[in-house]
BAROKOL-38243 format. One record per atom (N, C-alpha, C): residue number from 0; residue in three letters; atom name; x, y, z. Coordinates in Angstrom, 1 decimal, decimal comma, always signed. Last residue first. Example, Ala and Ser with C-alpha at 12.3 -4.5 7.8 and 13.67 -1.06 7.14 Angstrom:
+-----+------+------+--------+--------+--------+
|  nr | rest | atom |      x |      y |      z |
+-----+------+------+--------+--------+--------+
|   1 |  Ser |    N |  +12,8 |   -2,2 |   +7,1 |
|   1 |  Ser |   CA |  +13,7 |   -1,1 |   +7,1 |
|   1 |  Ser |    C |  +12,9 |   +0,0 |   +7,9 |
|   0 |  Ala |    N |  +13,2 |   -5,7 |   +7,8 |
|   0 |  Ala |   CA |  +12,3 |   -4,5 |   +7,8 |
|   0 |  Ala |    C |  +13,2 |   -3,3 |   +7,8 |
+-----+------+------+--------+--------+--------+
//
This chain:
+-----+------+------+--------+--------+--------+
|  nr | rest | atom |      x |      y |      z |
+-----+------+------+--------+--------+--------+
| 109 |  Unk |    N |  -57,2 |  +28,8 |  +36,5 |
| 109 |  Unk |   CA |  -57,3 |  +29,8 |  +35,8 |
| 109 |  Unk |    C |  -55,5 |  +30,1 |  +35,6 |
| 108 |  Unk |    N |  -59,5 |  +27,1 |  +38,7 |
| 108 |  Unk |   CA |  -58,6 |  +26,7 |  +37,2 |
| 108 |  Unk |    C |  -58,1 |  +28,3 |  +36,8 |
| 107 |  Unk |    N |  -59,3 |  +26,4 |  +42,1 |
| 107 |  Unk |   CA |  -59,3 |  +27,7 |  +41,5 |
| 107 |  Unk |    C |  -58,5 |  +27,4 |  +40,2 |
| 106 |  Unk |    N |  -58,2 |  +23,9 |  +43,0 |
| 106 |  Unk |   CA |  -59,6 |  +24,0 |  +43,7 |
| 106 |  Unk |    C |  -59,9 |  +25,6 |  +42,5 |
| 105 |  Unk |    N |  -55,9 |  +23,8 |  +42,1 |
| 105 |  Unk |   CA |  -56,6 |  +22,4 |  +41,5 |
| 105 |  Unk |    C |  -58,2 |  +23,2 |  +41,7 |
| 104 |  Unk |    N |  -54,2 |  +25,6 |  +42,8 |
| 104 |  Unk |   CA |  -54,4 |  +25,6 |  +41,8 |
| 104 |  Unk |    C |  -55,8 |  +24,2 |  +41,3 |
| 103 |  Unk |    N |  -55,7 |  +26,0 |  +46,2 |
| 103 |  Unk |   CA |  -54,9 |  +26,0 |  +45,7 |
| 103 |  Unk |    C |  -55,1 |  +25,7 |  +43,9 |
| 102 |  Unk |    N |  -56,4 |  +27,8 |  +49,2 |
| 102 |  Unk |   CA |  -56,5 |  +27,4 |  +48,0 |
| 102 |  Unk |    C |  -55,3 |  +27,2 |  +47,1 |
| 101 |  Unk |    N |  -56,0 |  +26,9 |  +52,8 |
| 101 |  Unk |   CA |  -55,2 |  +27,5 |  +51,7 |
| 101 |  Unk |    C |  -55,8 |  +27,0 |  +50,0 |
| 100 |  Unk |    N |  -58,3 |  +25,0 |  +53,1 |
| 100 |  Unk |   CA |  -58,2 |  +26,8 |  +53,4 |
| 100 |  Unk |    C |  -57,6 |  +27,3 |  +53,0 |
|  99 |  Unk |    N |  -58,5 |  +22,5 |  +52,3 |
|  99 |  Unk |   CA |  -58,4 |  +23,7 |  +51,2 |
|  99 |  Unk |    C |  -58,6 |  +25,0 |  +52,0 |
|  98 |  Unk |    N |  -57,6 |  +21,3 |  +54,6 |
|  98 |  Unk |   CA |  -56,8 |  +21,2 |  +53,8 |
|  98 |  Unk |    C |  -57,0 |  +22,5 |  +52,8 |
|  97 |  Unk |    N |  -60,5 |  +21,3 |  +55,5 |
|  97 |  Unk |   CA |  -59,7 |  +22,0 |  +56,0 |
|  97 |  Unk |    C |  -58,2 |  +22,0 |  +55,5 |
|  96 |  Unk |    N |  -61,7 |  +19,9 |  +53,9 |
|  96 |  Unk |   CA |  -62,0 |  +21,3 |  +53,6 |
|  96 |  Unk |    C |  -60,7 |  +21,8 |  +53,9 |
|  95 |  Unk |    N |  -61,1 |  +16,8 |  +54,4 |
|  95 |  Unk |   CA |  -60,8 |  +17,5 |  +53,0 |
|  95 |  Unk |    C |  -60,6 |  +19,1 |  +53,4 |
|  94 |  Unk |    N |  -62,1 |  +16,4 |  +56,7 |
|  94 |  Unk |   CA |  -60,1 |  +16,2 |  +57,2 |
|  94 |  Unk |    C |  -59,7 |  +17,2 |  +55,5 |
|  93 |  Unk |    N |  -64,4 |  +15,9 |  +56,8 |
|  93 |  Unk |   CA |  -64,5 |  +16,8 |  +57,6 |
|  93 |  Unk |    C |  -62,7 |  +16,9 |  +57,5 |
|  92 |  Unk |    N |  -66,8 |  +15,1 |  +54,9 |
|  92 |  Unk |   CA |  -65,6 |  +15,0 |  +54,4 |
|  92 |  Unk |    C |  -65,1 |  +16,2 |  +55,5 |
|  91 |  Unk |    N |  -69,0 |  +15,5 |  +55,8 |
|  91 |  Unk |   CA |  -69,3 |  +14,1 |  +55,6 |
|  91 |  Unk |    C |  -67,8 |  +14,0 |  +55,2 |
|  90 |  Unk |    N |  -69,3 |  +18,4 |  +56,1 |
|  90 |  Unk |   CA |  -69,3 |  +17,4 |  +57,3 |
|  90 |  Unk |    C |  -69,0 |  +16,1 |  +57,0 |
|  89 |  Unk |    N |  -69,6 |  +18,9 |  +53,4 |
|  89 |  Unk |   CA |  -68,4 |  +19,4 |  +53,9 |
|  89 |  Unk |    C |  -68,4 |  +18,7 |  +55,5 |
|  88 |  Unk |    N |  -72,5 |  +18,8 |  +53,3 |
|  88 |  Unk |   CA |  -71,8 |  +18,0 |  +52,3 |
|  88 |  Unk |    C |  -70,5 |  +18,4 |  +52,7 |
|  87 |  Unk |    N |  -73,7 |  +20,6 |  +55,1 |
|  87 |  Unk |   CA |  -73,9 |  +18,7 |  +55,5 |
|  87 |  Unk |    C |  -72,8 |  +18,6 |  +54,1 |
|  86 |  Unk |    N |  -73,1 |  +23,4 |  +54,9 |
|  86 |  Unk |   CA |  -72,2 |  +22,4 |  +56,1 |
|  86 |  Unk |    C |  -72,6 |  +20,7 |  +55,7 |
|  85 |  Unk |    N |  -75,2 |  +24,6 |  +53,7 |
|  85 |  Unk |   CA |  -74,1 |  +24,3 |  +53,3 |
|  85 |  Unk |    C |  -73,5 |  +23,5 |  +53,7 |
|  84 |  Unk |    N |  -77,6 |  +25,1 |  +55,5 |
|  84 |  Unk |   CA |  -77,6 |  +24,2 |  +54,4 |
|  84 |  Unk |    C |  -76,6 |  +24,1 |  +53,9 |
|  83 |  Unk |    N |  -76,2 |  +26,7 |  +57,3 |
|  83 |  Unk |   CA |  -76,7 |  +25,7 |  +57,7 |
|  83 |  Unk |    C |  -77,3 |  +24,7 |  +56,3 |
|  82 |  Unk |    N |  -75,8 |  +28,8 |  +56,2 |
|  82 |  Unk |   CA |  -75,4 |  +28,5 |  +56,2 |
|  82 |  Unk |    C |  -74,9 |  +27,1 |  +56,9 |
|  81 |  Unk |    N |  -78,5 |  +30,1 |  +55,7 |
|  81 |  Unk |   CA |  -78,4 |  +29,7 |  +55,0 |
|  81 |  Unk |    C |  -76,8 |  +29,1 |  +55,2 |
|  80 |  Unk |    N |  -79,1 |  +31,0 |  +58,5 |
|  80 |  Unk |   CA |  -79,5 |  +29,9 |  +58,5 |
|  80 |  Unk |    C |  -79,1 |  +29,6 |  +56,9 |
|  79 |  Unk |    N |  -76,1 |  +32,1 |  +60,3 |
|  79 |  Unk |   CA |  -77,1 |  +32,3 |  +59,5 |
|  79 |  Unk |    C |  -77,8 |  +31,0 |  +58,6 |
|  78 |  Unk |    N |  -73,9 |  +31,2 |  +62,4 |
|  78 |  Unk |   CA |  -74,5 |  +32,1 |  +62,5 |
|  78 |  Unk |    C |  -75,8 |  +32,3 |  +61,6 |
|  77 |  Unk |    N |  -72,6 |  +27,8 |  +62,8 |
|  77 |  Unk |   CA |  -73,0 |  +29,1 |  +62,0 |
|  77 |  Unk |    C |  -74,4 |  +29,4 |  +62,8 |
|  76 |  Unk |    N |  -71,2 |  +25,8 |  +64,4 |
|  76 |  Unk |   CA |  -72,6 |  +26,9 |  +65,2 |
|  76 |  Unk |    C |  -72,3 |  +27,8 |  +64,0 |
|  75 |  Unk |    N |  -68,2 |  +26,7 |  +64,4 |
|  75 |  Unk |   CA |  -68,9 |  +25,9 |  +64,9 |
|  75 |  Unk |    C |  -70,1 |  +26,3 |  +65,3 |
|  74 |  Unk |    N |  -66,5 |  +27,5 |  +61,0 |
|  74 |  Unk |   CA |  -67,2 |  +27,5 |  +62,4 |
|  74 |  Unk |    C |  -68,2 |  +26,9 |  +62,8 |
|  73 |  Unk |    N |  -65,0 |  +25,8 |  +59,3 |
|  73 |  Unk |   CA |  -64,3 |  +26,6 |  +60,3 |
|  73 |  Unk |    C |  -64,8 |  +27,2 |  +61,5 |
|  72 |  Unk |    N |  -66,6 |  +25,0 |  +57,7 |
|  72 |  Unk |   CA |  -65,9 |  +24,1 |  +58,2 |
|  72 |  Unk |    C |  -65,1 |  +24,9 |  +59,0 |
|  71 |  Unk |    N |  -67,4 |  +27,5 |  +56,6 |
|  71 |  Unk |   CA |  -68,5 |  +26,3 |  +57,5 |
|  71 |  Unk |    C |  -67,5 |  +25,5 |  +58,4 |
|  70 |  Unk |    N |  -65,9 |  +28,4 |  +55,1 |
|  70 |  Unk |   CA |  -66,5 |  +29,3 |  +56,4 |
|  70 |  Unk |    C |  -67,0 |  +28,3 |  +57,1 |
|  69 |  Unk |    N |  -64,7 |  +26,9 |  +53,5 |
|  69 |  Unk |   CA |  -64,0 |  +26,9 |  +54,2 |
|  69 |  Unk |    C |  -64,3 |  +27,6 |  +55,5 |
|  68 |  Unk |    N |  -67,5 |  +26,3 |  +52,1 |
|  68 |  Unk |   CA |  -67,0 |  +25,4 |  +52,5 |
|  68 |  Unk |    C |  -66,0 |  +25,4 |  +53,8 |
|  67 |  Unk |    N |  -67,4 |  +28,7 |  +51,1 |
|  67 |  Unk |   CA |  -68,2 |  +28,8 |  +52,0 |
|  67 |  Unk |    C |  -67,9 |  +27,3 |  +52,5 |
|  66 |  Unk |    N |  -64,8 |  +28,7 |  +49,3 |
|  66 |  Unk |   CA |  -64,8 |  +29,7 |  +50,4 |
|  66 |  Unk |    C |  -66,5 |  +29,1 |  +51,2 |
|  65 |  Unk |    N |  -65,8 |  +27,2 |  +47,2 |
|  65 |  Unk |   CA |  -64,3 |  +26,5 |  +48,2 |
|  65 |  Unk |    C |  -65,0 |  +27,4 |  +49,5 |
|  64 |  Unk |    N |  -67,8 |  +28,5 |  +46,2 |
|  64 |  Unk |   CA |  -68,0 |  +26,8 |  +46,8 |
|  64 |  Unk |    C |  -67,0 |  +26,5 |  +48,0 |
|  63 |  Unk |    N |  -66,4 |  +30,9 |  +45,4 |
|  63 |  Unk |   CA |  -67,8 |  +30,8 |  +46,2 |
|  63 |  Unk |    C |  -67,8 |  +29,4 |  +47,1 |
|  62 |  Unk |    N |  -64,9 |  +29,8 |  +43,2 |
|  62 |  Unk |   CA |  -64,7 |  +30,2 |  +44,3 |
|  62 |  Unk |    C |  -65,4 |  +30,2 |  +45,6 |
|  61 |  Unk |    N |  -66,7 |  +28,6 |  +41,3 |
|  61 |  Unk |   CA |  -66,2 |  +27,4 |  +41,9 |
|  61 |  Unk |    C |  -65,6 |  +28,3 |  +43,5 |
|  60 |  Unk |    N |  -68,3 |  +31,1 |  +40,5 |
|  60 |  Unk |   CA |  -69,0 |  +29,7 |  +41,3 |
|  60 |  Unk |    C |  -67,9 |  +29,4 |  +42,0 |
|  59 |  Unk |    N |  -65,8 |  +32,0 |  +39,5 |
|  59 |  Unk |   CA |  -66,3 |  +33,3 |  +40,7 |
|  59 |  Unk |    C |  -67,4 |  +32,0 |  +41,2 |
|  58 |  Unk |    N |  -65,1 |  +30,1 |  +37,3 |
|  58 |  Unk |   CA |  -64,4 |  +30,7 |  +38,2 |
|  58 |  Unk |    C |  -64,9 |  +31,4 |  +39,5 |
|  57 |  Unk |    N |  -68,1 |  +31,5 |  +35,9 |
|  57 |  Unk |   CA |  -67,8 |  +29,4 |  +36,8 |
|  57 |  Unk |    C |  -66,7 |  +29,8 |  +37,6 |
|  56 |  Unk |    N |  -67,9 |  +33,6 |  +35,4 |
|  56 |  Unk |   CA |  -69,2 |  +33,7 |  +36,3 |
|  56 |  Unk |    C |  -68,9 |  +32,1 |  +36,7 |
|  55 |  Unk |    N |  -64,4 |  +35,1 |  +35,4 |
|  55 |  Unk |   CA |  -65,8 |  +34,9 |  +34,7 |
|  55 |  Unk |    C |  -66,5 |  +34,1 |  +35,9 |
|  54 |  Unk |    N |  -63,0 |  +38,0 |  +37,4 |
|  54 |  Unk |   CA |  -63,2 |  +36,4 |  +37,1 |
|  54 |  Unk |    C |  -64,4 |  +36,6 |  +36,5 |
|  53 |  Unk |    N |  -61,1 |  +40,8 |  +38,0 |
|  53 |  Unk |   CA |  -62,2 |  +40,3 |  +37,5 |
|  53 |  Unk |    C |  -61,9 |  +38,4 |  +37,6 |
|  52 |  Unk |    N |  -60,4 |  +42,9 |  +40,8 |
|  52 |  Unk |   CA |  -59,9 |  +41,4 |  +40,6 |
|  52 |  Unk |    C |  -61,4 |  +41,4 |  +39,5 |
|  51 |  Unk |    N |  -61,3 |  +45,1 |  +42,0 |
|  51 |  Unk |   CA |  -59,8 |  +45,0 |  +41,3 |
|  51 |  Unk |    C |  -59,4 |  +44,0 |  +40,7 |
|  50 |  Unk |    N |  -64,6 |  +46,6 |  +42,1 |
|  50 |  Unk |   CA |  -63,8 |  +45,6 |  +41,7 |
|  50 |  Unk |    C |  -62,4 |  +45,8 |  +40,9 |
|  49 |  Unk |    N |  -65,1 |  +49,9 |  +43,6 |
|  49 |  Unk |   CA |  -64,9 |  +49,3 |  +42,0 |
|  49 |  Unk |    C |  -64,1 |  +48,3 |  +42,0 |
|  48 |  Unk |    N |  -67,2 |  +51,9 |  +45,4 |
|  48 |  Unk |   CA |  -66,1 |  +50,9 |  +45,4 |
|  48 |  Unk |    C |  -65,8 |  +50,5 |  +44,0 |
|  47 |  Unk |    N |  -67,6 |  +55,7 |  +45,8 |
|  47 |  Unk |   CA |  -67,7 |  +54,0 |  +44,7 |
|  47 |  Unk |    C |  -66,8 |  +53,1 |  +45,1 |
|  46 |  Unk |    N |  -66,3 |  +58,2 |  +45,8 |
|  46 |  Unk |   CA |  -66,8 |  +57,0 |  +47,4 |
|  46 |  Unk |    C |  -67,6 |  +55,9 |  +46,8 |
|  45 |  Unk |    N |  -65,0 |  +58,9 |  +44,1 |
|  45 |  Unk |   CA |  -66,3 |  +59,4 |  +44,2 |
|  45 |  Unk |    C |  -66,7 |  +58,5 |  +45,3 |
|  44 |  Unk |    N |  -62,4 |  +58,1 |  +43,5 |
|  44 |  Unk |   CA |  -62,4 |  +59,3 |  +44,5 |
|  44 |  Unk |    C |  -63,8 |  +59,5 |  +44,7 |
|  43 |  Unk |    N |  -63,3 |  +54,5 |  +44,9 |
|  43 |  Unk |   CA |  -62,9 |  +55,8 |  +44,1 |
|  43 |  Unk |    C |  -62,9 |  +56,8 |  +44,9 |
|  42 |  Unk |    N |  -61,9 |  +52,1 |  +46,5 |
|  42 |  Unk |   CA |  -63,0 |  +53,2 |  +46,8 |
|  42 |  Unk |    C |  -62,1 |  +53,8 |  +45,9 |
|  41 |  Unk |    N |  -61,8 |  +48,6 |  +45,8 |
|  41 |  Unk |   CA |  -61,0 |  +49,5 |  +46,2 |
|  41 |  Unk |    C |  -62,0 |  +50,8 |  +45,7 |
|  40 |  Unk |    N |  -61,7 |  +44,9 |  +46,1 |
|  40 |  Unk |   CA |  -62,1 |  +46,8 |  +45,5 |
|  40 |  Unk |    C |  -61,5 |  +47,0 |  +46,4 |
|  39 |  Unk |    N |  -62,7 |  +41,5 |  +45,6 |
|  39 |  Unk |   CA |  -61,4 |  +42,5 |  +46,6 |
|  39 |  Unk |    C |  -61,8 |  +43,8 |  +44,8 |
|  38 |  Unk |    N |  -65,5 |  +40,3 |  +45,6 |
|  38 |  Unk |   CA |  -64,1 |  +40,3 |  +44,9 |
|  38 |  Unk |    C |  -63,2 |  +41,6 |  +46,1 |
|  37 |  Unk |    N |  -67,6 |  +38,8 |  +47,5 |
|  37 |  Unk |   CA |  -67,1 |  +39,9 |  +47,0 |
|  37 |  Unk |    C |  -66,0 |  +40,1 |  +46,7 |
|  36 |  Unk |    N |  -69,3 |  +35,6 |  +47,4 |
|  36 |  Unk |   CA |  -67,7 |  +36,4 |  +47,2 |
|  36 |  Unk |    C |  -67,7 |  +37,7 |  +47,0 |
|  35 |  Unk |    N |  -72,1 |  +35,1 |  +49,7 |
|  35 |  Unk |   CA |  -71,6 |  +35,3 |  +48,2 |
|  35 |  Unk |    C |  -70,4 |  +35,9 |  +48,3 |
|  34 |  Unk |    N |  -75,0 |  +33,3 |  +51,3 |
|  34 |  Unk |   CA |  -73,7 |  +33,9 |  +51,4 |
|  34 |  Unk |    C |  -72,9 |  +33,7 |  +50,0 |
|  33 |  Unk |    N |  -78,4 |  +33,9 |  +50,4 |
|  33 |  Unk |   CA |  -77,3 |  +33,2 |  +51,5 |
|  33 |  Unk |    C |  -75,6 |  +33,9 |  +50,9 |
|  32 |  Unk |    N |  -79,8 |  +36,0 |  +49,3 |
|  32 |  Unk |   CA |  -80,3 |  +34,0 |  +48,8 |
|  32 |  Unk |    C |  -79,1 |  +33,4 |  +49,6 |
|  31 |  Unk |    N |  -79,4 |  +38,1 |  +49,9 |
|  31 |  Unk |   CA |  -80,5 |  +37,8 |  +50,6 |
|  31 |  Unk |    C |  -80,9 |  +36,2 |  +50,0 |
|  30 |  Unk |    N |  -76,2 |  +37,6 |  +51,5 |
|  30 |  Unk |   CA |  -76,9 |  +38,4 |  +50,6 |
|  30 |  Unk |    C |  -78,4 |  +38,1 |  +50,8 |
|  29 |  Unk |    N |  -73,4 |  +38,0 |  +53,3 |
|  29 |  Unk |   CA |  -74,4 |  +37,3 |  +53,3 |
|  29 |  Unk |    C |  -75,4 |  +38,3 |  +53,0 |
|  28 |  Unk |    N |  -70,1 |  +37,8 |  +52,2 |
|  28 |  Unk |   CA |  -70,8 |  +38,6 |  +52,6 |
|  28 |  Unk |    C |  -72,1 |  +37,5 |  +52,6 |
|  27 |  Unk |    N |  -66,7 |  +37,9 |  +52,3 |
|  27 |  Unk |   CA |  -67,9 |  +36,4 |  +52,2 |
|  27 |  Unk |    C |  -68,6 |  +37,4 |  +52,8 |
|  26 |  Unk |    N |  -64,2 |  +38,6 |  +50,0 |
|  26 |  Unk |   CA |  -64,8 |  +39,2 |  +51,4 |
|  26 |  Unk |    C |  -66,2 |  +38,0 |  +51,1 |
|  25 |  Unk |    N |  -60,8 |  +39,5 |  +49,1 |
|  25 |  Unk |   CA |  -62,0 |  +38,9 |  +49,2 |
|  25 |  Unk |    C |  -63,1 |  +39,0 |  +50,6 |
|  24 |  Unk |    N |  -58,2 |  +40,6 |  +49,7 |
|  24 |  Unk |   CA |  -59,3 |  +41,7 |  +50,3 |
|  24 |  Unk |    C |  -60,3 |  +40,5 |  +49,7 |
|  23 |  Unk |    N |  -55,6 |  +39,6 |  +47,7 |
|  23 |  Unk |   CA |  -56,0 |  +40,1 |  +49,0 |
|  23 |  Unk |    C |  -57,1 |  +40,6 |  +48,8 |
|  22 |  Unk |    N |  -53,8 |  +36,6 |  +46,4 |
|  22 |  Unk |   CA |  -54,6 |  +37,9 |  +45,9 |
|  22 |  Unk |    C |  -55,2 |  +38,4 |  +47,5 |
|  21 |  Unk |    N |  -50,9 |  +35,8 |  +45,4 |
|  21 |  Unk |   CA |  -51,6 |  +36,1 |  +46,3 |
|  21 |  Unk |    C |  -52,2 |  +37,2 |  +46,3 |
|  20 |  Unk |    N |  -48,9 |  +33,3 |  +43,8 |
|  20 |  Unk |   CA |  -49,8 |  +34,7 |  +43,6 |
|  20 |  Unk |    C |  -50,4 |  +34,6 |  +45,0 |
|  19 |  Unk |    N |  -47,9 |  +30,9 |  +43,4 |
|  19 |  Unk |   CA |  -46,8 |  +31,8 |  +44,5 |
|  19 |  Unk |    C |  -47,6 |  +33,1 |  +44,7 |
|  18 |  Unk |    N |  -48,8 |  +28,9 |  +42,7 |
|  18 |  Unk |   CA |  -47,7 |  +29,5 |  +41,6 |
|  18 |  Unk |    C |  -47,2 |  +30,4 |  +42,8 |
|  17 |  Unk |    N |  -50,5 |  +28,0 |  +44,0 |
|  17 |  Unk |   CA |  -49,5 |  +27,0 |  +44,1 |
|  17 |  Unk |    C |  -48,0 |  +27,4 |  +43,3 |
|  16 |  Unk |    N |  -52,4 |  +30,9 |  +45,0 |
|  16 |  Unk |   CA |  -52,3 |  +29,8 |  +44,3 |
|  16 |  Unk |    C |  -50,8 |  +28,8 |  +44,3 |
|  15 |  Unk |    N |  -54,3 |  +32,4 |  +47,8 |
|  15 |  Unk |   CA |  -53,0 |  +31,9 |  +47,5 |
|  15 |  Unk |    C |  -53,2 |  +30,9 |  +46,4 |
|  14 |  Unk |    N |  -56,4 |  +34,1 |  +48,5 |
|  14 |  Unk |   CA |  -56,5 |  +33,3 |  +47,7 |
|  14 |  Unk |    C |  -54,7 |  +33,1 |  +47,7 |
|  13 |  Unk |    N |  -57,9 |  +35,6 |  +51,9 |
|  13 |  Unk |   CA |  -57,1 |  +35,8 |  +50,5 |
|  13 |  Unk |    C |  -57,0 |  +34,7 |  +49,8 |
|  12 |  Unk |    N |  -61,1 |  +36,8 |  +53,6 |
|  12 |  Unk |   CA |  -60,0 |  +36,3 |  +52,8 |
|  12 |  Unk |    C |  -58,9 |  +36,6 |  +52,3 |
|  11 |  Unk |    N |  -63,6 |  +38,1 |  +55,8 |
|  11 |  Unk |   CA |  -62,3 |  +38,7 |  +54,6 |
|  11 |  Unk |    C |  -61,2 |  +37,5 |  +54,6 |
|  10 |  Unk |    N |  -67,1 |  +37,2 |  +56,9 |
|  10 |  Unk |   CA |  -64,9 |  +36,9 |  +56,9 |
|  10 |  Unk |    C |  -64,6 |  +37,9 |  +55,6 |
|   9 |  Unk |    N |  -69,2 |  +38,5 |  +56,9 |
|   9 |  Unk |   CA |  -69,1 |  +37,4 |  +57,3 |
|   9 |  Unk |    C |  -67,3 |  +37,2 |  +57,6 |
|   8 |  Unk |    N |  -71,3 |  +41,6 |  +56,1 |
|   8 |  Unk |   CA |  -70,2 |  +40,9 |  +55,9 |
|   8 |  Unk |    C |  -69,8 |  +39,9 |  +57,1 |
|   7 |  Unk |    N |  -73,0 |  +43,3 |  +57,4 |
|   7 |  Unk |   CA |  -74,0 |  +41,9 |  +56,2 |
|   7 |  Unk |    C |  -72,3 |  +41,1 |  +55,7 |
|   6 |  Unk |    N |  -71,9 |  +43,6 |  +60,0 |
|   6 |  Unk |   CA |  -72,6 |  +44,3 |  +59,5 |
|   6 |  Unk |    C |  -73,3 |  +43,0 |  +58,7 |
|   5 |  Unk |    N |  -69,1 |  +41,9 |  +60,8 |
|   5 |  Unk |   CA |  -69,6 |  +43,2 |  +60,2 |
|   5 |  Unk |    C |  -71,0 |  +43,9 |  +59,2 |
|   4 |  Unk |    N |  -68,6 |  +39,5 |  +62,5 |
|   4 |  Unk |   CA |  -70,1 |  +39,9 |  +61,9 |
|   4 |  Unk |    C |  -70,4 |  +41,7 |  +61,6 |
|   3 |  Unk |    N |  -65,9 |  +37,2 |  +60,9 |
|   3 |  Unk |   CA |  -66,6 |  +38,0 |  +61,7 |
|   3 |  Unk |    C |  -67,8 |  +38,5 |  +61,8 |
|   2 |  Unk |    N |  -63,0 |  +35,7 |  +59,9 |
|   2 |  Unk |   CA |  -64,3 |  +35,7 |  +60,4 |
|   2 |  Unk |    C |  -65,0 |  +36,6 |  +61,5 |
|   1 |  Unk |    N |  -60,8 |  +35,6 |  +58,0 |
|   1 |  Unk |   CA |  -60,7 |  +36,0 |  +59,1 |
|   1 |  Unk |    C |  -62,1 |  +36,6 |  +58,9 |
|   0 |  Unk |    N |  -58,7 |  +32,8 |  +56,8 |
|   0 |  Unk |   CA |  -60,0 |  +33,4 |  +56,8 |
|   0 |  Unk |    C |  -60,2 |  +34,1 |  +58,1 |
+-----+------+------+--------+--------+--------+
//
């Protein structure tokens, strides 16, 4: 996870599964109810982005979960206050998260 403060964006990801896939460009942006997955796009010729990766709406949850899990648990002092209510259930298991920064098939069904 490669963490930062562009703008309303937070890190850029990728997803590895246990099968050998590797998906690129996810992105942890911070929305106005706290922080959310932007799938990996790519810019039309009309200057539109347009999602390359679909997932249904539990898939794109359980994602969300791993990945802000793996934001918290990676920094010290978040930066936004909705990311301060994330961290207490990923502090109580502080040796698990960091295991799932590499995702893997158990944490993502598909």
């Amino acid at each position: 996870m490669n963490k930062g403060q562009w703008g309303k964006l937070r890190a850029f990801f990728d997803l590895k599964t246990n099968d050998g896939f590797v998906i690129k460009g996810f992105k942890l942006v911070e929305g106005i109810s706290g922080l959310f997955v932007g799938m990996p796009s790519t810019q039309g010729k009309d200057g539109e982005y347009y999602d390359t990766v679909f997932a249904d709406k539990e898939l794109r949850d359980e994602l969300q979960q791993v990945a802000i899990r793996a934001y918290g648990q990676e920094s010290v002092g978040s930066p936004s206050p909705s990311n301060s209510e994330m961290p207490p259930p990923q502090e109580s298991q502080p040796s698990e998260p960091t295991k799932n920064t590499e995702f893997s098939d158990d944490d993502i069904p598909f």
